[in-house]
LUMZA-175984 format. One record per atom (N, C-alpha, C): residue in three letters; atom name; z, y, x. Coordinates in Angstrom, 1 decimal, decimal comma. Example, Ala and Ser with C-alpha at 12.3 -4.5 7.8 and 13.67 -1.06 7.14 Angstrom:
// residues 2
(rec "ALA"; "N"; (7,8; -5,7; 13,2))
(rec "ALA"; "CA"; (7,8; -4,5; 12,3))
(rec "ALA"; "C"; (7,8; -3,3; 13,2))
(rec "SER"; "N"; (7,1; -2,2; 12,8))
(rec "SER"; "CA"; (7,1; -1,1; 13,7))
(rec "SER"; "C"; (7,9; 0,0; 12,9))
This chain:
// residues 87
(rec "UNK"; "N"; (-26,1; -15,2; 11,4))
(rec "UNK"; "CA"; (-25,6; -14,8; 12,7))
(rec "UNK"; "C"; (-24,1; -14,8; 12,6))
(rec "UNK"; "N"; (-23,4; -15,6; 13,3))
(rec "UNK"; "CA"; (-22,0; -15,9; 13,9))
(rec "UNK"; "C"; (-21,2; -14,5; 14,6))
(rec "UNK"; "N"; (-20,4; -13,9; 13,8))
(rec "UNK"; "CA"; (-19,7; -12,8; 14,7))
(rec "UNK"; "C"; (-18,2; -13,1; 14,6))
(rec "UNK"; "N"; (-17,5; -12,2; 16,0))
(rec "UNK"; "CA"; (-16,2; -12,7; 16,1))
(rec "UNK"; "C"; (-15,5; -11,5; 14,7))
(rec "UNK"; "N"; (-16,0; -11,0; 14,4))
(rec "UNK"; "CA"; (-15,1; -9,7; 13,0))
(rec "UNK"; "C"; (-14,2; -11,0; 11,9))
(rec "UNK"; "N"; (-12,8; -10,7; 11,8))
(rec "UNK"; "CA"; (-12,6; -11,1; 10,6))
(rec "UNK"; "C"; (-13,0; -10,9; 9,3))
(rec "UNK"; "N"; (-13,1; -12,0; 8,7))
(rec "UNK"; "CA"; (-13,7; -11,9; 7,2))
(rec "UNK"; "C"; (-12,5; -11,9; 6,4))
(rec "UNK"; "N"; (-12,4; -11,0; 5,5))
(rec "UNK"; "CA"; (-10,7; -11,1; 4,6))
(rec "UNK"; "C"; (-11,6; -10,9; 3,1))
(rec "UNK"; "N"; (-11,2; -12,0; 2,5))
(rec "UNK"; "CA"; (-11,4; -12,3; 0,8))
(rec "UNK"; "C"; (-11,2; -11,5; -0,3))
(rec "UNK"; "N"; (-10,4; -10,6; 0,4))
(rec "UNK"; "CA"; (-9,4; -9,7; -1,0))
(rec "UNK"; "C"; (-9,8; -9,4; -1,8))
(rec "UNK"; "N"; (-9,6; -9,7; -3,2))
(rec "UNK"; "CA"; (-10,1; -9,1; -4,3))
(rec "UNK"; "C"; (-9,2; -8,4; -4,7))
(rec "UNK"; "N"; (-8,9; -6,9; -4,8))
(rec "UNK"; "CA"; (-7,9; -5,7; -5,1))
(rec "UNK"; "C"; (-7,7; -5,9; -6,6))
(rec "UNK"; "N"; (-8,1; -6,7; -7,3))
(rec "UNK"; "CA"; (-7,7; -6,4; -8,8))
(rec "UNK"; "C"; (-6,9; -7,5; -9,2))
(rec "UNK"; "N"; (-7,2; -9,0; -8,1))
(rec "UNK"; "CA"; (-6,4; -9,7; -8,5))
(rec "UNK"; "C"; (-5,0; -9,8; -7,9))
(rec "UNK"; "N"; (-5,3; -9,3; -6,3))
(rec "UNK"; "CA"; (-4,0; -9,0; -5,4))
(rec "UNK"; "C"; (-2,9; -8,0; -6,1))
(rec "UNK"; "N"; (-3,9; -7,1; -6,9))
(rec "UNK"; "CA"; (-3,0; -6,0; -7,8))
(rec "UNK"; "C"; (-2,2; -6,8; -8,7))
(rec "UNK"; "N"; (-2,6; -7,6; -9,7))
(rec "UNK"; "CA"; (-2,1; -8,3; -10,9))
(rec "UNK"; "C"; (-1,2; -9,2; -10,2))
(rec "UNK"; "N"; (-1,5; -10,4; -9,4))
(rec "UNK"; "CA"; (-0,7; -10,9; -8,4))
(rec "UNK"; "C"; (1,2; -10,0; -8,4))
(rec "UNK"; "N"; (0,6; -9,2; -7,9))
(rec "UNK"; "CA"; (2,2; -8,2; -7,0))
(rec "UNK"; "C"; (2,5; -7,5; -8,1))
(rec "UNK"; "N"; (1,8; -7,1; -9,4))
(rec "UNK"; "CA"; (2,6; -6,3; -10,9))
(rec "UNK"; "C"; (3,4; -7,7; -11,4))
(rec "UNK"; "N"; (2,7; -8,9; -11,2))
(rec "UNK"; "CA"; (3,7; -9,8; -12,1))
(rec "UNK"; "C"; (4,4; -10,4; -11,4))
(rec "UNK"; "N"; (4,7; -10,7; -10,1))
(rec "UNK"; "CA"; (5,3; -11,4; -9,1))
(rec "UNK"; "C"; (6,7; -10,3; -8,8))
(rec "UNK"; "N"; (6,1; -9,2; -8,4))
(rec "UNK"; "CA"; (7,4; -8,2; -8,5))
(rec "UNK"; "C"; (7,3; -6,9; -8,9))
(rec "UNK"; "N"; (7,1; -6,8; -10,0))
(rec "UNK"; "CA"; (7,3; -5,8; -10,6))
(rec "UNK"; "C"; (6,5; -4,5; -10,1))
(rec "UNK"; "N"; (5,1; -5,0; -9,3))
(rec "UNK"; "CA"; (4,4; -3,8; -8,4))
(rec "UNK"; "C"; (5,0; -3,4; -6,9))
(rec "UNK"; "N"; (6,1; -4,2; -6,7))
(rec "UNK"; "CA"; (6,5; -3,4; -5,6))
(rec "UNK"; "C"; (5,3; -4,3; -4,2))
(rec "UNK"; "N"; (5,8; -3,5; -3,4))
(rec "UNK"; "CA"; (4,4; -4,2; -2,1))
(rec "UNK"; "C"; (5,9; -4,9; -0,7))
(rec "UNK"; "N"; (5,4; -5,5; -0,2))
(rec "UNK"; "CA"; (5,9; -5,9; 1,2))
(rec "UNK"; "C"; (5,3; -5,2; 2,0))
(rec "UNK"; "N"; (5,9; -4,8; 3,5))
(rec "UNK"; "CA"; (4,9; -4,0; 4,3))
(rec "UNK"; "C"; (3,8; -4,9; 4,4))
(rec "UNK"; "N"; (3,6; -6,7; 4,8))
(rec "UNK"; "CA"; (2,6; -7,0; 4,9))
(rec "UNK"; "C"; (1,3; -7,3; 4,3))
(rec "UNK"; "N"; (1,7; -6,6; 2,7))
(rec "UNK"; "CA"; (0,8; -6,6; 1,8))
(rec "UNK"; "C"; (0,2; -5,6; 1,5))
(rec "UNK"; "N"; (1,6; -4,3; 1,9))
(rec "UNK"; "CA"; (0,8; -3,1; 1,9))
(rec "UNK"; "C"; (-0,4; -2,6; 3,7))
(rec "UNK"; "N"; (-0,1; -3,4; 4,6))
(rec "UNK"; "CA"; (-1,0; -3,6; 5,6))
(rec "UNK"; "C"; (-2,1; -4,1; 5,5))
(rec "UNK"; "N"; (-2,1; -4,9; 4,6))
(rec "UNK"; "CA"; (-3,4; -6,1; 4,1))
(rec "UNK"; "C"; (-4,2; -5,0; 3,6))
(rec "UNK"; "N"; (-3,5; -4,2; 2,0))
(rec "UNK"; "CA"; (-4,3; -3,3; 1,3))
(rec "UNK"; "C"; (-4,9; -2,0; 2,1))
(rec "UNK"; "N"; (-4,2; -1,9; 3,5))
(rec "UNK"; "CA"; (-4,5; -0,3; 3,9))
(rec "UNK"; "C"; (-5,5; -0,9; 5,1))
(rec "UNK"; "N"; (-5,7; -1,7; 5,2))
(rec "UNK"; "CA"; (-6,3; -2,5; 6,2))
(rec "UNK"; "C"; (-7,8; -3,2; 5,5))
(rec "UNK"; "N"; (-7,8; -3,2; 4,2))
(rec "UNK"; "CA"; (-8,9; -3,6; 4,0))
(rec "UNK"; "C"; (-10,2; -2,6; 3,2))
(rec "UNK"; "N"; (-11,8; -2,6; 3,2))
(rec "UNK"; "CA"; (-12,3; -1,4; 2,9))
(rec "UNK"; "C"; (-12,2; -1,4; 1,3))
(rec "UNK"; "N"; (-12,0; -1,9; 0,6))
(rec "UNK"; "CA"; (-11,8; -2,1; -1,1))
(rec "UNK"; "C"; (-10,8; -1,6; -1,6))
(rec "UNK"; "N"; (-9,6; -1,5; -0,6))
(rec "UNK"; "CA"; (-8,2; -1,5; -0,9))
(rec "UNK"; "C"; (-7,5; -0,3; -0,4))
(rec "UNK"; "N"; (-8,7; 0,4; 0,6))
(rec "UNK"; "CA"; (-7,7; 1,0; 1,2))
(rec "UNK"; "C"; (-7,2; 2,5; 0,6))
(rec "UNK"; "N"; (-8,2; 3,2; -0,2))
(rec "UNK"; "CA"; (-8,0; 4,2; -1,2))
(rec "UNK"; "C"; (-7,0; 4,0; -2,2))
(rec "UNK"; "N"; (-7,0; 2,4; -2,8))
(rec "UNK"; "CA"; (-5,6; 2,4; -3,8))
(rec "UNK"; "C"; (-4,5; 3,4; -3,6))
(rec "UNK"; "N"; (-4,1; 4,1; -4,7))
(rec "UNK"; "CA"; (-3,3; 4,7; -4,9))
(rec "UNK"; "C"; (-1,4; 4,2; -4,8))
(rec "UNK"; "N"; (-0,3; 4,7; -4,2))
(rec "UNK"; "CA"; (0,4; 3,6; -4,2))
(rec "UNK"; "C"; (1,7; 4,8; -4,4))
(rec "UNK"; "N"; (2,7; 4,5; -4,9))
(rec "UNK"; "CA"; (4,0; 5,0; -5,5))
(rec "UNK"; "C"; (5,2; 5,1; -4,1))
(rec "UNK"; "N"; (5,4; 6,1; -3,3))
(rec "UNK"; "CA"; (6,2; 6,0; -2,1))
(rec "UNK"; "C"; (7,3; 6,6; -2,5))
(rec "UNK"; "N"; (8,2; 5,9; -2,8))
(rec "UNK"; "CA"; (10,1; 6,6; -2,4))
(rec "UNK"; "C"; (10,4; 6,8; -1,5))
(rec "UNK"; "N"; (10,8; 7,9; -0,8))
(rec "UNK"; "CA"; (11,9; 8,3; 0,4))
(rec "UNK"; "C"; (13,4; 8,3; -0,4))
(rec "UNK"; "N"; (13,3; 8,7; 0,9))
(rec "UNK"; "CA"; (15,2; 9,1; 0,6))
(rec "UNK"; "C"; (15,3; 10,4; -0,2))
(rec "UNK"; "N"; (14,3; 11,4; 0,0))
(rec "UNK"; "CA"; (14,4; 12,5; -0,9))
(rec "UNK"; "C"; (13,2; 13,4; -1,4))
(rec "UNK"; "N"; (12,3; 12,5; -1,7))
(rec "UNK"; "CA"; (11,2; 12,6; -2,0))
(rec "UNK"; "C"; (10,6; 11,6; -2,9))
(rec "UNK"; "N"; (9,4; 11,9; -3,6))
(rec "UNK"; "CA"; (8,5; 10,4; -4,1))
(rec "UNK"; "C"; (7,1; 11,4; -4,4))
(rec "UNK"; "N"; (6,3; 10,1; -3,8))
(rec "UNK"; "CA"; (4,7; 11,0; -4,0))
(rec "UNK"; "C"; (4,0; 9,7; -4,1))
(rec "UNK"; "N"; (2,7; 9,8; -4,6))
(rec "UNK"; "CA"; (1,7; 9,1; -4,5))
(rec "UNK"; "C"; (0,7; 9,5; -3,2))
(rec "UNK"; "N"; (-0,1; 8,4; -2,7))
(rec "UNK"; "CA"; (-0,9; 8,6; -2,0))
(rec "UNK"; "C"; (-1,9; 7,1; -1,9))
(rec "UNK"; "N"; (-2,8; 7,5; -1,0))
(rec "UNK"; "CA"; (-4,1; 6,2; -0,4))
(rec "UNK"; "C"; (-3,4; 5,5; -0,1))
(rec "UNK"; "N"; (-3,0; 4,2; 0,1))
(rec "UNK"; "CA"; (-2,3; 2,9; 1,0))
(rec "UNK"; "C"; (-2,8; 3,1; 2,4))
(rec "UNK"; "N"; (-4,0; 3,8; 2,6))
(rec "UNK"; "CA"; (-4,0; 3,8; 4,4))
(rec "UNK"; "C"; (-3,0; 4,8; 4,7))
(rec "UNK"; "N"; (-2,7; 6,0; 4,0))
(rec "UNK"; "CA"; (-2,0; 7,0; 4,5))
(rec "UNK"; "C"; (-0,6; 6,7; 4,6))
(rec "UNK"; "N"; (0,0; 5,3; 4,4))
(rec "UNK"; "CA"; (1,7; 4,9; 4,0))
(rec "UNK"; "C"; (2,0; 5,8; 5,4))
(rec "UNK"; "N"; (1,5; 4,6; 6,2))
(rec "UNK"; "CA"; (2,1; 4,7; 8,0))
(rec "UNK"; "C"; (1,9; 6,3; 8,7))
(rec "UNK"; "N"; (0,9; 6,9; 8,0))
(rec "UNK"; "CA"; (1,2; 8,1; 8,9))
(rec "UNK"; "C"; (2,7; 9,0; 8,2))
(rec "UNK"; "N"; (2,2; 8,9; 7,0))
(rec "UNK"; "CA"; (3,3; 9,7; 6,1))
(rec "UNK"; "C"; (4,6; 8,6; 6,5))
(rec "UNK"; "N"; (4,9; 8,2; 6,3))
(rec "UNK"; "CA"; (6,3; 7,4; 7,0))
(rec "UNK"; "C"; (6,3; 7,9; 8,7))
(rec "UNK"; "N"; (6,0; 8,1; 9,5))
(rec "UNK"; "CA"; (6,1; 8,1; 11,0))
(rec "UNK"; "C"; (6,2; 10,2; 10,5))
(rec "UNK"; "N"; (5,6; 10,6; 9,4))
(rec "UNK"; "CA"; (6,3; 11,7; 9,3))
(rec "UNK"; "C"; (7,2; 12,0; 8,6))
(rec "UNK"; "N"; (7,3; 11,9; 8,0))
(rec "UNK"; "CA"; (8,8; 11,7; 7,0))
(rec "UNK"; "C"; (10,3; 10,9; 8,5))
(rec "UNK"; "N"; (10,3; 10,0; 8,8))
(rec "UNK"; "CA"; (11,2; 9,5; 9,9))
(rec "UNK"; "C"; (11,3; 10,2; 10,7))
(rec "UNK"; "N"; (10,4; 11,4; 11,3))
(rec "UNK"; "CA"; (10,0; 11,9; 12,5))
(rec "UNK"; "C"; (11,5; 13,6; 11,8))
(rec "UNK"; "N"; (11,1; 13,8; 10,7))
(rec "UNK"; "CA"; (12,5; 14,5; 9,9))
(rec "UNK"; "C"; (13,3; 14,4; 9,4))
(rec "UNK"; "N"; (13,2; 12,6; 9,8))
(rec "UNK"; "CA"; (14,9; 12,4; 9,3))
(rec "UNK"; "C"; (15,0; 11,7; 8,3))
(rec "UNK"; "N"; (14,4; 11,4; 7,5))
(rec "UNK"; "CA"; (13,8; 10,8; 6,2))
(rec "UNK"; "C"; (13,5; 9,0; 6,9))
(rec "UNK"; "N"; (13,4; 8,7; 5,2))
(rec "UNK"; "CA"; (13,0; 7,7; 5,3))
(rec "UNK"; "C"; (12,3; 6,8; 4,3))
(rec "UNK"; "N"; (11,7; 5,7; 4,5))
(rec "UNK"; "CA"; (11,2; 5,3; 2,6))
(rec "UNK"; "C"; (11,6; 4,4; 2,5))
(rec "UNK"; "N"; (11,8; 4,1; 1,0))
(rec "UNK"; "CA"; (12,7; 3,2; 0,5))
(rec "UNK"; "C"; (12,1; 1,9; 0,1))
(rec "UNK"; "N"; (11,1; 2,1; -0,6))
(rec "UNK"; "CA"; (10,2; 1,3; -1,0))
(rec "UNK"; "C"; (8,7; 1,6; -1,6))
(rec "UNK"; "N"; (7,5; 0,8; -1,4))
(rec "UNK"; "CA"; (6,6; 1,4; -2,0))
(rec "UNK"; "C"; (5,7; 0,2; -3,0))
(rec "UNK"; "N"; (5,5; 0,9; -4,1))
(rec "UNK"; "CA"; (4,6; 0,2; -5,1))
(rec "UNK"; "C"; (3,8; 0,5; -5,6))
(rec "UNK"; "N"; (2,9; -0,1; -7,0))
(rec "UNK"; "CA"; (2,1; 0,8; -7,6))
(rec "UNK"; "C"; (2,2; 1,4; -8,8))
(rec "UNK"; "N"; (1,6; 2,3; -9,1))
(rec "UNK"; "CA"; (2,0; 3,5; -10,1))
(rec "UNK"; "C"; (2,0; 2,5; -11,8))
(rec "UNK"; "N"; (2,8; 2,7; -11,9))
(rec "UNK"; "CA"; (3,3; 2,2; -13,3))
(rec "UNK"; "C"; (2,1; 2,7; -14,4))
(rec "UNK"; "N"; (1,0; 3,5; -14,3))
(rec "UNK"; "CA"; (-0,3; 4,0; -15,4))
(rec "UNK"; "C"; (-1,2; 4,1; -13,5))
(rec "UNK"; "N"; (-2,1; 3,7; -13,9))
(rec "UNK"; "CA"; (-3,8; 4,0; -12,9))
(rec "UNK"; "C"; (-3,3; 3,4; -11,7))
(rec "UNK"; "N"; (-3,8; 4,4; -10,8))
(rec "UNK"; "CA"; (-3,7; 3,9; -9,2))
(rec "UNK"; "C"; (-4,5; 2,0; -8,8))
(rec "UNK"; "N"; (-5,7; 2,0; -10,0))
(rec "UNK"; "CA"; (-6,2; 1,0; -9,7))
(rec "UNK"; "C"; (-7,3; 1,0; -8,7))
């Protein structure tokens, strides 16, 4: 049976290895959209810098915690994956 749902390929462990060797873990927003957007990927654990903070969290939760962090002034700097786990 033919449905209009996209089909996305992702395999999280190779997209993971992919972005540790390509740049050093760090994510693009549209990669981190891909991961927080897909069901395999979206619990990954992921390494967030602000301006005066750093935490870990799920890859779905980037966008809310950024819309709160900016919302006090803050901002993030970059996000990647944790240098030990977060697989």
């Amino acid at each position: 049976m033919l449905t209009n749902a996209p089909v996305d390929h992702l395999d999280v462990a190779v997209f993971r290895a992919r972005i540790l060797s390509d740049r050093l873990g760090f994510l693009t927003d549209r990669e981190l959209a891909r991961l927080a957007a897909h069901s395999e990927g979206r619990l990954t654990q992921v390494l967030v810098r602000a301006g005066c903070c750093r935490f870990t969290c799920a890859a779905q939760d980037v966008a809310h915690l950024e819309r709160c962090l900016t919302a006090g002034g803050d901002y993030i700097r970059d996000v990647s994956f944790p240098a030990k786990g977060g697989a």
